[in-house]
N, CA, C and O atoms as CSV, one atom per row, in Angstrom:
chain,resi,resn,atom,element,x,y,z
A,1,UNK,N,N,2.309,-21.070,-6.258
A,1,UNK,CA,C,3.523,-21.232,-6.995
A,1,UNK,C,C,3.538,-22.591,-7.698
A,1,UNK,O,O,4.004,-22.767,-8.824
A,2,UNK,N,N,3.012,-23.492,-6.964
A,2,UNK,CA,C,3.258,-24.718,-7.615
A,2,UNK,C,C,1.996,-24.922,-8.737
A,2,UNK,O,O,1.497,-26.040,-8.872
A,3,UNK,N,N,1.717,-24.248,-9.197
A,3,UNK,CA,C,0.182,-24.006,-10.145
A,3,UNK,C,C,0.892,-23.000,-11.376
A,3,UNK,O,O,0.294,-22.622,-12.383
A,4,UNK,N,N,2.153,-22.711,-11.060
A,4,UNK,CA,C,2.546,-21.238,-11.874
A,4,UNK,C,C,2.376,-20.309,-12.040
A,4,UNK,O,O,2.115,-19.948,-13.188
A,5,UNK,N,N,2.427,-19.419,-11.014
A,5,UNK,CA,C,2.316,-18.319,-10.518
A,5,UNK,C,C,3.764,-17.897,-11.014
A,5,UNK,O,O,4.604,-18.796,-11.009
A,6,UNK,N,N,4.216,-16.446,-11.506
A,6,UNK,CA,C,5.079,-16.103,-11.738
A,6,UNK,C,C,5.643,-14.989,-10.849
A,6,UNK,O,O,6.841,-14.742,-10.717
A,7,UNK,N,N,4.487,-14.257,-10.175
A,7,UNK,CA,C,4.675,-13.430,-8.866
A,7,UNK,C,C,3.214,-13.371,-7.974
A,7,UNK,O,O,2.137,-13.832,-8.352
A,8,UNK,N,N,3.510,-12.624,-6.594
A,8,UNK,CA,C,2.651,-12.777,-5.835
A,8,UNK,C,C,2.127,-11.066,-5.558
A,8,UNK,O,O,2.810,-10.044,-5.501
A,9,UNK,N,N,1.350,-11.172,-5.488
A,9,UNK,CA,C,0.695,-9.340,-4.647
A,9,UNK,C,C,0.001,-9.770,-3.866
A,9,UNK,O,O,-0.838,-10.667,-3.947
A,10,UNK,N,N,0.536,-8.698,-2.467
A,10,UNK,CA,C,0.021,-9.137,-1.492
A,10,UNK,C,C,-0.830,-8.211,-1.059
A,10,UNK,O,O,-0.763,-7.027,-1.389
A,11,UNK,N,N,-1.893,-8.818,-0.105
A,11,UNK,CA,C,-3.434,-7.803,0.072
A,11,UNK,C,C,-2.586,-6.324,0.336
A,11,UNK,O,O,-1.362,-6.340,0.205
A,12,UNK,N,N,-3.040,-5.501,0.579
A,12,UNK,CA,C,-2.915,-3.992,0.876
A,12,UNK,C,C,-2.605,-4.207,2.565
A,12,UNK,O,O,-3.046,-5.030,3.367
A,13,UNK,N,N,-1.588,-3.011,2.717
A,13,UNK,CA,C,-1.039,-2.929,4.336
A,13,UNK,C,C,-0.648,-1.654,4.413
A,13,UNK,O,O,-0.330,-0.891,3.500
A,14,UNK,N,N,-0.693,-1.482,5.533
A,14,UNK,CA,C,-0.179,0.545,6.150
A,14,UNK,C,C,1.120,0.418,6.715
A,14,UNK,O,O,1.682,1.422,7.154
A,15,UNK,N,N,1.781,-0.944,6.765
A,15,UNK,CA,C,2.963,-0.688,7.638
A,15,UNK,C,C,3.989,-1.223,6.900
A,15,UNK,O,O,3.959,-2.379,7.323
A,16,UNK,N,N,4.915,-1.191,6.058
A,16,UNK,CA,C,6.021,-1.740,5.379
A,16,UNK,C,C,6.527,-2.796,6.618
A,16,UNK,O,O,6.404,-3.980,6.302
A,17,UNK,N,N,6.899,-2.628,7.536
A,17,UNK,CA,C,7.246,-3.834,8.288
A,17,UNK,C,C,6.422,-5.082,8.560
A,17,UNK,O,O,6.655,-5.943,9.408
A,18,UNK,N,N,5.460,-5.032,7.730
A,18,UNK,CA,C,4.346,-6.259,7.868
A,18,UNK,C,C,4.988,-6.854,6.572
A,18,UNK,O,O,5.511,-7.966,6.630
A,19,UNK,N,N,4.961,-6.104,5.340
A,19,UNK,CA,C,5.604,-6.744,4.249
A,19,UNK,C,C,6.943,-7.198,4.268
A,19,UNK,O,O,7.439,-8.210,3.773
A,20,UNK,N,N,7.487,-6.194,4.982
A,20,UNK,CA,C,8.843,-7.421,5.048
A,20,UNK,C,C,8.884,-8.153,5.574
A,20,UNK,O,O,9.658,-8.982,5.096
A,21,UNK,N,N,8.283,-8.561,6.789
A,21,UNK,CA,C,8.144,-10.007,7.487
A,21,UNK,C,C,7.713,-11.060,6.493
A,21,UNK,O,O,8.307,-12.108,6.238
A,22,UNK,N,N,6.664,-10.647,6.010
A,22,UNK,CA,C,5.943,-11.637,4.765
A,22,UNK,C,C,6.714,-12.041,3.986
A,22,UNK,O,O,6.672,-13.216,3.622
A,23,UNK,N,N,7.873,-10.933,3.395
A,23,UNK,CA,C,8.805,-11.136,2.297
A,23,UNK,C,C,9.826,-11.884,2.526
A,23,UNK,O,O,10.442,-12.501,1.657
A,24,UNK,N,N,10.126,-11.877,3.988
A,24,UNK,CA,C,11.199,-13.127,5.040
A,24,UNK,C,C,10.597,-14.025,5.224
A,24,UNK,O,O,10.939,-14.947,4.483
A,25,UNK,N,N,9.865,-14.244,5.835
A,25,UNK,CA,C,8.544,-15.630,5.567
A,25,UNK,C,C,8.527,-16.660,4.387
A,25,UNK,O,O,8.796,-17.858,4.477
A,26,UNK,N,N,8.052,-15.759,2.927
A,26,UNK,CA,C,7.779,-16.018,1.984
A,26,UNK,C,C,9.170,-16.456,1.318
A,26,UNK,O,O,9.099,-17.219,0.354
A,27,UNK,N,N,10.208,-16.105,1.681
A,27,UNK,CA,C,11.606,-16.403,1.138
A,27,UNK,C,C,11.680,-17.665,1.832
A,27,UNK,O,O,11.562,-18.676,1.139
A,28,UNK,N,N,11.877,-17.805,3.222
A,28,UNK,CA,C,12.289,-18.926,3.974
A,28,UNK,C,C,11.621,-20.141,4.030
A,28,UNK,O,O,11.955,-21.178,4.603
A,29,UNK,N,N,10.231,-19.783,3.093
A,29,UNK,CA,C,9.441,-21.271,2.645
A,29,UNK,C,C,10.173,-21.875,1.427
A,29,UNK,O,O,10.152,-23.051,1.064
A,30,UNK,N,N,10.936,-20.653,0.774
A,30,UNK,CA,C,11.314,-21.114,-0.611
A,30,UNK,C,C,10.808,-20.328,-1.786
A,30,UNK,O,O,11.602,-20.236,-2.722
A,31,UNK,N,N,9.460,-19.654,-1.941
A,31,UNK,CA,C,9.545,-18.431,-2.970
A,31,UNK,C,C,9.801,-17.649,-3.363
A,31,UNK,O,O,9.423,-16.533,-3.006
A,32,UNK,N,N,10.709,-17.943,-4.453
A,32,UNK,CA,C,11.560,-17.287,-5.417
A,32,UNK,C,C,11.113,-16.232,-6.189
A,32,UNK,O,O,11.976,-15.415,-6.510
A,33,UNK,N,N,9.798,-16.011,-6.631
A,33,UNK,CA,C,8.679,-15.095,-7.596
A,33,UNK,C,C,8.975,-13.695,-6.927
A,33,UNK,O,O,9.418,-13.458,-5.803
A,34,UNK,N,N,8.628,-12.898,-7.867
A,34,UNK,CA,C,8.620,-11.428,-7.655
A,34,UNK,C,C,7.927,-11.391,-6.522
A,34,UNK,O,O,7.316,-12.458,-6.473
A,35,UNK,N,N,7.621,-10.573,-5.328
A,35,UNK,CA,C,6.755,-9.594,-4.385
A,35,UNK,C,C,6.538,-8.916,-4.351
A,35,UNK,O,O,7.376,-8.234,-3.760
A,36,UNK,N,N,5.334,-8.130,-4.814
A,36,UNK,CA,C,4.994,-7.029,-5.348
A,36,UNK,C,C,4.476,-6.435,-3.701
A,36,UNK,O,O,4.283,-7.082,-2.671
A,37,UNK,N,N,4.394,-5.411,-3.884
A,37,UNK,CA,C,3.628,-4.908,-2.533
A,37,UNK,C,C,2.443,-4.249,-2.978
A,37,UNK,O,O,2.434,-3.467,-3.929
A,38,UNK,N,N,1.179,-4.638,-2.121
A,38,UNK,CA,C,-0.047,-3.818,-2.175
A,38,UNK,C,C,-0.413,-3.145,-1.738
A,38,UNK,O,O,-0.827,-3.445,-0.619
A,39,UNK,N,N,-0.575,-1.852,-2.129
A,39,UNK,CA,C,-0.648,-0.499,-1.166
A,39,UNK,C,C,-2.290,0.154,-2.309
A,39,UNK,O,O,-2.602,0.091,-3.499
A,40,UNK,N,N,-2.811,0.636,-1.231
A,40,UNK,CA,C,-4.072,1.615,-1.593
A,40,UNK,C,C,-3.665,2.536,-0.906
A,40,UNK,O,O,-3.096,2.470,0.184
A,41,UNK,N,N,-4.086,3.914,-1.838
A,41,UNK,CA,C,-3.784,5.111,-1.418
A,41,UNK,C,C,-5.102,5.098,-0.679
A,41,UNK,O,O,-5.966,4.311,-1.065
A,42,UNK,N,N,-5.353,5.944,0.412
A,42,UNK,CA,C,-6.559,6.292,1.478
A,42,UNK,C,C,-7.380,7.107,0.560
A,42,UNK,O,O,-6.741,7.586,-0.377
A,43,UNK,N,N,-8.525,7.356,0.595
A,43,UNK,CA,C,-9.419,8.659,-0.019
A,43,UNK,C,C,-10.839,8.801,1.156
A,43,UNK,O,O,-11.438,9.850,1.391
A,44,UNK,N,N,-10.994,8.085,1.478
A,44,UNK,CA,C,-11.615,7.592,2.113
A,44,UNK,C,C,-11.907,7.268,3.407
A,44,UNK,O,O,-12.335,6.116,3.330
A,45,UNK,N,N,-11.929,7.625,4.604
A,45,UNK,CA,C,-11.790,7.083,6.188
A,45,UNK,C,C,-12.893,6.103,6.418
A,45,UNK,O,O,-12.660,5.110,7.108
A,46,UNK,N,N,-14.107,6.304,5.885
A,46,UNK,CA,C,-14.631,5.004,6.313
A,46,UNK,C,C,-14.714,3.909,5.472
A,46,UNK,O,O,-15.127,2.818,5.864
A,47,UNK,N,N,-14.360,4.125,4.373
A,47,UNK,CA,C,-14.471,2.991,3.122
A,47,UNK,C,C,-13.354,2.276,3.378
A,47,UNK,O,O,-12.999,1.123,3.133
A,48,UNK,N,N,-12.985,2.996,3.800
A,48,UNK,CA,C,-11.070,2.388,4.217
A,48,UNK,C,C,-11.535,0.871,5.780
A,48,UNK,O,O,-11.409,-0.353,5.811
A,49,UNK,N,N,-12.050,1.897,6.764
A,49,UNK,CA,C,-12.112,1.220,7.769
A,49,UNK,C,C,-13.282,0.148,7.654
A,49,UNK,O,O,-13.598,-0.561,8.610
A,50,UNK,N,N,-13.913,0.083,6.387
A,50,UNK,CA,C,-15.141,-1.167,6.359
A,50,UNK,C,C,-14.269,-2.080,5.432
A,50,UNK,O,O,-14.422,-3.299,5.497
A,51,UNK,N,N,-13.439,-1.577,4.648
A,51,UNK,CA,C,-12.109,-2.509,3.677
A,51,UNK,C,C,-11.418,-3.368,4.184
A,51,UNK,O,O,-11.077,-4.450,3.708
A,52,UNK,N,N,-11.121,-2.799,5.434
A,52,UNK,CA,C,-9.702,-3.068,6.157
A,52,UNK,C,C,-10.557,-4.353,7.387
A,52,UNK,O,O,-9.947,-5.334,7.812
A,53,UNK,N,N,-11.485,-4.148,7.623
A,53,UNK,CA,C,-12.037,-4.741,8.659
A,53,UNK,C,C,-12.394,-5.783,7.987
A,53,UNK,O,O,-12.059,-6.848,8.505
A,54,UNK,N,N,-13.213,-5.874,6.571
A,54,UNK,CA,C,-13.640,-7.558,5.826
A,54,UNK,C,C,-11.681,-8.461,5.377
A,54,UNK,O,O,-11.484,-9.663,5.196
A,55,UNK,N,N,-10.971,-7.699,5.347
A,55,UNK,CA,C,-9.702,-8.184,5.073
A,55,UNK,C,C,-8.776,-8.587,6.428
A,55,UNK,O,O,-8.104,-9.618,6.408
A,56,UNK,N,N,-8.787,-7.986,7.222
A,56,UNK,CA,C,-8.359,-8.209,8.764
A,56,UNK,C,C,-6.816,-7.163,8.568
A,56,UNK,O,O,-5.766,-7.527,9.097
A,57,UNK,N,N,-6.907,-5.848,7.732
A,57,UNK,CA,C,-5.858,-5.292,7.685
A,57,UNK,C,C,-5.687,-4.480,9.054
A,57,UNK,O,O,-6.601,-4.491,9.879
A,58,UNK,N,N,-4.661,-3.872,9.250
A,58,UNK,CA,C,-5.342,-2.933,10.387
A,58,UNK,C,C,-4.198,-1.315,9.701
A,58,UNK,O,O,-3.305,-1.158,8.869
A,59,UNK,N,N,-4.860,-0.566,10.552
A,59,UNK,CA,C,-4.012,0.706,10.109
A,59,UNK,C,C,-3.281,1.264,11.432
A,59,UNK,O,O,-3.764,1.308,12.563
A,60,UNK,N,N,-2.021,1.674,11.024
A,60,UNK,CA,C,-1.575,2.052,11.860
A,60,UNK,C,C,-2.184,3.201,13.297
A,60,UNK,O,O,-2.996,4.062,12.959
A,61,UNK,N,N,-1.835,3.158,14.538
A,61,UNK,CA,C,-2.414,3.943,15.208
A,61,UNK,C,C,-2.626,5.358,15.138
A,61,UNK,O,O,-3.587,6.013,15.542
A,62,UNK,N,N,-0.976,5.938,14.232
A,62,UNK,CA,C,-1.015,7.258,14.624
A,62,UNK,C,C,-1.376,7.675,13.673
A,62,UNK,O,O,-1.866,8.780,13.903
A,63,UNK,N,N,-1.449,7.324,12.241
A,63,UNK,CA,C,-2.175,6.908,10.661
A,63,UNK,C,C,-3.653,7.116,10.945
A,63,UNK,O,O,-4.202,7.972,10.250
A,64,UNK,N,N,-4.118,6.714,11.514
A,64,UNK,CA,C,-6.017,6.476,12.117
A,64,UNK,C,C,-6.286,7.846,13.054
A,64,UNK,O,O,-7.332,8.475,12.892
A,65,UNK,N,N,-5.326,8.257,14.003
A,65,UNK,CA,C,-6.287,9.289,14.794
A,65,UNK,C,C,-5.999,10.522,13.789
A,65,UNK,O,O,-6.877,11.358,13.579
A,66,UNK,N,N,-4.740,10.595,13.184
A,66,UNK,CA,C,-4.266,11.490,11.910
A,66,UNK,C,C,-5.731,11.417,10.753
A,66,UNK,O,O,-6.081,12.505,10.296
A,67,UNK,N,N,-6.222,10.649,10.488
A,67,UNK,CA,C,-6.969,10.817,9.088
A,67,UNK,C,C,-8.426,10.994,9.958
A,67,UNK,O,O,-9.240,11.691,9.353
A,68,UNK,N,N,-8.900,10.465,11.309
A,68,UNK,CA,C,-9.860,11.168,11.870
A,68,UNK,C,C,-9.946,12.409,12.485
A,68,UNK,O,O,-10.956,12.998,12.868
A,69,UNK,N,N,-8.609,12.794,12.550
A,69,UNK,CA,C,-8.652,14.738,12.877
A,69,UNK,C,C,-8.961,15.146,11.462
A,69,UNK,O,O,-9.477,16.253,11.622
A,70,UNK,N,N,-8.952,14.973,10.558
A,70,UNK,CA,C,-9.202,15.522,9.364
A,70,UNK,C,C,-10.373,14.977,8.632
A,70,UNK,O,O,-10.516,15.273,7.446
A,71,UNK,N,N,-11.263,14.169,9.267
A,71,UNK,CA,C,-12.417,13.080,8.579
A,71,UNK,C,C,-13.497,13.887,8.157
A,71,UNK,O,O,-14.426,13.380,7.527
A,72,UNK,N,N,-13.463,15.537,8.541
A,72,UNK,CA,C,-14.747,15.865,7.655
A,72,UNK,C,C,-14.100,16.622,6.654
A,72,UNK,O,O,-14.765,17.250,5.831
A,73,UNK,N,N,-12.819,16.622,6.645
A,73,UNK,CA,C,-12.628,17.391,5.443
A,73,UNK,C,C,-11.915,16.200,4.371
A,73,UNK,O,O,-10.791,15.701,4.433
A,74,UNK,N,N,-13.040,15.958,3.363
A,74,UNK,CA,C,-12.470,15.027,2.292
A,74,UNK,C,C,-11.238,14.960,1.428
A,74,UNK,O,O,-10.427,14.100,1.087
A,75,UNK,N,N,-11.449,16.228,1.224
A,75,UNK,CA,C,-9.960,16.525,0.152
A,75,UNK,C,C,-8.786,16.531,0.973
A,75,UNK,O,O,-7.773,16.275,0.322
A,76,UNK,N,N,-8.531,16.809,2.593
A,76,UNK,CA,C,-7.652,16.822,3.375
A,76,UNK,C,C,-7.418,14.730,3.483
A,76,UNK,O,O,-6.454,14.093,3.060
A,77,UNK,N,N,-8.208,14.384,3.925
A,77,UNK,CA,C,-8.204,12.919,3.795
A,77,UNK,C,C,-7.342,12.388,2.658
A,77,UNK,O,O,-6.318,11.729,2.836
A,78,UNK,N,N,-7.979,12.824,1.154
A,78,UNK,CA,C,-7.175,11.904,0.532
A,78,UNK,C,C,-5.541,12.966,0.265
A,78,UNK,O,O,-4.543,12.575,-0.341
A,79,UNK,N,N,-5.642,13.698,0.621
A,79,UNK,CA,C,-4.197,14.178,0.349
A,79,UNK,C,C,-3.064,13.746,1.640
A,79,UNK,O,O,-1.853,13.955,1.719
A,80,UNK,N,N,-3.871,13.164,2.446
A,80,UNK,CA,C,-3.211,12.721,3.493
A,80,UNK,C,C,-2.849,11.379,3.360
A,80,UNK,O,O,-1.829,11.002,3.937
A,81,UNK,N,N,-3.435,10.681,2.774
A,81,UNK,CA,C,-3.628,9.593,1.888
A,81,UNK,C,C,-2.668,9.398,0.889
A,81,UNK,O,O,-1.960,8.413,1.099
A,82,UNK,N,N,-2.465,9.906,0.061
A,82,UNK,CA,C,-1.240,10.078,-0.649
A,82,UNK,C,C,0.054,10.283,-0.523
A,82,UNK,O,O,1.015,9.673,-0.993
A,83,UNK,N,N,-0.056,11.630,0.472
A,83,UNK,CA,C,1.297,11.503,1.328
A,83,UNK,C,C,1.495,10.470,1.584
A,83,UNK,O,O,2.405,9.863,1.019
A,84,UNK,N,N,0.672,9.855,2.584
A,84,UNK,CA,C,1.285,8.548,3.289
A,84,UNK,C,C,1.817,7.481,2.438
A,84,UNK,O,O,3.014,7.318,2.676
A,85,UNK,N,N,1.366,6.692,1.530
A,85,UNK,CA,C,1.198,5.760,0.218
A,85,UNK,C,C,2.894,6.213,-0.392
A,85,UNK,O,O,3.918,5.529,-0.411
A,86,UNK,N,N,2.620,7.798,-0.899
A,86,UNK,CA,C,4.046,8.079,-1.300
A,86,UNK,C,C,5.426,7.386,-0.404
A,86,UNK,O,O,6.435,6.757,-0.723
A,87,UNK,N,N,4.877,7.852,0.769
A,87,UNK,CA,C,6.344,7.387,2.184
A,87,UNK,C,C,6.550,5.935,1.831
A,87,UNK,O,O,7.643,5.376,1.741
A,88,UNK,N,N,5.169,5.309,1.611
A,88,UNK,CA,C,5.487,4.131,2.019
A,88,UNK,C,C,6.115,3.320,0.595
A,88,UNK,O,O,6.676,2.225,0.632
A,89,UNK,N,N,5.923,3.968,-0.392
A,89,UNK,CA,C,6.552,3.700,-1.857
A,89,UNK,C,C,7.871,4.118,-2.052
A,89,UNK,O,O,8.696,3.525,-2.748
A,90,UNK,N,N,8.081,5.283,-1.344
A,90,UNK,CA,C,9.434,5.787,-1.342
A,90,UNK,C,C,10.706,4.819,-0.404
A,90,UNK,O,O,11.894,4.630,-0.667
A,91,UNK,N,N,9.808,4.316,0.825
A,91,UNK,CA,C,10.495,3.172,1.297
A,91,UNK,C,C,10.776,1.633,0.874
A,91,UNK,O,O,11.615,0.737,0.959
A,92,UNK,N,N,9.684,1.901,0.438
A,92,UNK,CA,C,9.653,0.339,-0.789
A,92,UNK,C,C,10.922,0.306,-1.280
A,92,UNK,O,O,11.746,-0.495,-0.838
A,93,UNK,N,N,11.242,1.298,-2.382
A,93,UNK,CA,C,11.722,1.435,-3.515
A,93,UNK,C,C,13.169,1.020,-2.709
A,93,UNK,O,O,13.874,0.059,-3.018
A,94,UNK,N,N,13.497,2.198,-1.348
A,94,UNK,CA,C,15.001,2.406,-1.282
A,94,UNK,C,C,15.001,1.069,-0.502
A,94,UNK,O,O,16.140,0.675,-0.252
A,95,UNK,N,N,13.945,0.234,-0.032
A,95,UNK,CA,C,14.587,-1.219,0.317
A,95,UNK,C,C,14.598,-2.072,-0.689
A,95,UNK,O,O,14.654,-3.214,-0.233
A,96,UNK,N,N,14.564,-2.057,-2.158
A,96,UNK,CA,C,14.543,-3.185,-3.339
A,96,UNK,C,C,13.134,-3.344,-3.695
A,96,UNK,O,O,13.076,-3.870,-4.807
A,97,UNK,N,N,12.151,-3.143,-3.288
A,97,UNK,CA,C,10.997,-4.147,-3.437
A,97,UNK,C,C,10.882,-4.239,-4.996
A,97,UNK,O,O,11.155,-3.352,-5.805
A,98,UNK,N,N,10.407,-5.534,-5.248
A,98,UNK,CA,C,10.373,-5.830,-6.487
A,98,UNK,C,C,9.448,-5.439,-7.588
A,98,UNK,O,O,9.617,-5.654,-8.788
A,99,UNK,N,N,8.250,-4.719,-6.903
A,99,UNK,CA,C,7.393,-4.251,-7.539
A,99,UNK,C,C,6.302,-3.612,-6.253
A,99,UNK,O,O,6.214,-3.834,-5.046
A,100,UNK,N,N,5.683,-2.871,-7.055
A,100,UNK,CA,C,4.277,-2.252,-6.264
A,100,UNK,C,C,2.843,-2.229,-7.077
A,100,UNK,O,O,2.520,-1.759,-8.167
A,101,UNK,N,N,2.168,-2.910,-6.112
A,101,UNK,CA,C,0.692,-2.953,-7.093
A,101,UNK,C,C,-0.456,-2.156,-6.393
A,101,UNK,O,O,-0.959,-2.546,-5.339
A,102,UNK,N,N,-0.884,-0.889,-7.113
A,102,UNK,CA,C,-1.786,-0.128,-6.304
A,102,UNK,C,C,-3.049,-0.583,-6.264
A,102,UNK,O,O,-3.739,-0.690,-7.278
A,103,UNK,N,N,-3.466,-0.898,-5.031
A,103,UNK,CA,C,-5.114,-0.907,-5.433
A,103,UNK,C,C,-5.791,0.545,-5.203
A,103,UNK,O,O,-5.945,1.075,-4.103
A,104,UNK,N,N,-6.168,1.089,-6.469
A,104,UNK,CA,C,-7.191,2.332,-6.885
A,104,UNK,C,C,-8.570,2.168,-6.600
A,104,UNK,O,O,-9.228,3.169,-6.316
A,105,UNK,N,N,-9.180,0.886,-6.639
A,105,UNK,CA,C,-10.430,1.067,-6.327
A,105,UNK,C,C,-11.192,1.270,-7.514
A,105,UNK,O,O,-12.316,0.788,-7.376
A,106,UNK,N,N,-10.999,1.843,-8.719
A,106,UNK,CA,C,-11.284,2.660,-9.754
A,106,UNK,C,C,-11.045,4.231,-9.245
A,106,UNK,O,O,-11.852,5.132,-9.470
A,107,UNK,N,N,-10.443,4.311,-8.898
A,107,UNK,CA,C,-9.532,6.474,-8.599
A,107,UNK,C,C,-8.279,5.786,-8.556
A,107,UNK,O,O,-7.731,5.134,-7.667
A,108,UNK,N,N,-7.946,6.094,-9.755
A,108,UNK,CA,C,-6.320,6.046,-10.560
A,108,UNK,C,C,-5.978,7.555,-10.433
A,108,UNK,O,O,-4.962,7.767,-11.096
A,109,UNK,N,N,-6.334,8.434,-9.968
A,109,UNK,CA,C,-5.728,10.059,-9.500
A,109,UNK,C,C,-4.669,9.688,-8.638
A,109,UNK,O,O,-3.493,9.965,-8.878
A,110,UNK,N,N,-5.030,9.108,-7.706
A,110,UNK,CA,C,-4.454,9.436,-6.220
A,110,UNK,C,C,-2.947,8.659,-6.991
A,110,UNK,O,O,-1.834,9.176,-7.092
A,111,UNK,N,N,-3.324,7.476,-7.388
A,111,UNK,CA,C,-1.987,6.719,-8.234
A,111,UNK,C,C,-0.885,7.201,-8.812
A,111,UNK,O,O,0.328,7.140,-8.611
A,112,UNK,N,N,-1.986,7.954,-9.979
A,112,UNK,CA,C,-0.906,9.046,-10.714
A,112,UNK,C,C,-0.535,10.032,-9.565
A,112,UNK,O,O,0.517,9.641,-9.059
A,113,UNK,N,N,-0.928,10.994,-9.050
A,113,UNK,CA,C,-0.011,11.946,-7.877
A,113,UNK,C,C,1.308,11.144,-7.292
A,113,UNK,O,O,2.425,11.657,-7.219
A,114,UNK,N,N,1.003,9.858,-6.905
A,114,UNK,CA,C,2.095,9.325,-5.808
A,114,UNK,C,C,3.294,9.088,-7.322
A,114,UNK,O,O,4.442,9.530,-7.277
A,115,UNK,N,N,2.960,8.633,-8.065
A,115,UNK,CA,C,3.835,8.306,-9.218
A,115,UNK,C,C,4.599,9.323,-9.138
A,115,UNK,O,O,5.638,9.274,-8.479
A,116,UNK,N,N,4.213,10.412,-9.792
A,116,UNK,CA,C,4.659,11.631,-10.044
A,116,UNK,C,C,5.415,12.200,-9.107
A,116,UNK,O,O,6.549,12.609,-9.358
A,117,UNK,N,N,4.727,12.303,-7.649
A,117,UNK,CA,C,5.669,12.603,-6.462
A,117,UNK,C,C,7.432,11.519,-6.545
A,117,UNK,O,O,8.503,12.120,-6.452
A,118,UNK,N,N,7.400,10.452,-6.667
A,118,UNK,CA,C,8.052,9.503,-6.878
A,118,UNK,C,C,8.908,9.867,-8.032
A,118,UNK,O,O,9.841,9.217,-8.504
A,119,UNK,N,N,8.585,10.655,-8.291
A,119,UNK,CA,C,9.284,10.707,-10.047
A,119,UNK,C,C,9.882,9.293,-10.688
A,119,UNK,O,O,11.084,9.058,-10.819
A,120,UNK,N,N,9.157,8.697,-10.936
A,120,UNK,CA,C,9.656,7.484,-11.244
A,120,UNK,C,C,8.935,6.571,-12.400
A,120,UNK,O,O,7.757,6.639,-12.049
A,121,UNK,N,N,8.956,6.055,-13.146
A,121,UNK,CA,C,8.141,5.217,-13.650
A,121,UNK,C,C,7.938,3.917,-13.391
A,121,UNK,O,O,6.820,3.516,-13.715
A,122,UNK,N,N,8.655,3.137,-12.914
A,122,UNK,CA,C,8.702,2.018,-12.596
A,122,UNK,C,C,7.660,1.168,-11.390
A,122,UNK,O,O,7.403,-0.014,-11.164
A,123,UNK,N,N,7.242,2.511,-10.783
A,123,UNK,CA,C,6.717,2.033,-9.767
A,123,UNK,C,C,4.905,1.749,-10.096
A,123,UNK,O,O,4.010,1.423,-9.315
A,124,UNK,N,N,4.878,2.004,-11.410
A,124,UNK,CA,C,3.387,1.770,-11.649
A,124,UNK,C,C,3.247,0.806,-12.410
A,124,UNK,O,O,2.119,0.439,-12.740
């Protein structure tokens, strides 16, 4: 912020209650800037879990044995993936968040679906 930063995005997380702590945190130091939230839609179970492990994210418990009952079926993965991303955008939204920044990876699909589910434009 003190460099001029006009907003912040924060790494990617599975649990909205991690971001709002951050977003209480990040207020009570004094930053005023937008907070965008970083969410990646899943497509992936192990790309996810070698992602999440160089970043120190973690995924929720019942999120993880959920996308490994379904880990050989790919297309079940990322649609499970999306669902989830959607929930967690749909909660975003009805708590204020100021923005959402997807990380796609390069697969802007899964993006557009959650959009669309969302009916919304704003959120992209």
């Amino acid at each position: 912020m003190d460099n001029g930063a006009s907003f912040v995005i924060t790494q990617l997380y599975f649990d909205n209650a991690d971001f709002y702590r951050f977003c209480e945190a990040a207020r009570a130091m004094g930053i005023k800037v937008p907070i965008l939230a970083g969410i990646m839609p899943i497509q992936n179970l192990g790309q996810l879990k070698r992602f999440v492990s160089m970043i120190g994210a973690k995924i929720p418990h019942p999120l993880l044995l959920k996308l490994e009952r379904l880990e050989s079926d790919p297309d079940a993965v990322a649609a499970a993936g999306i669902e989830y991303a959607t929930r967690q955008c749909q909660d975003l939204l009805f708590h204020g968040a100021e923005g959402i920044h997807f990380y796609t990876l390069n697969k802007s699909k899964a993006t557009v679906q959650i959009c669309k589910a969302l009916n919304t434009d704003h959120a992209v």
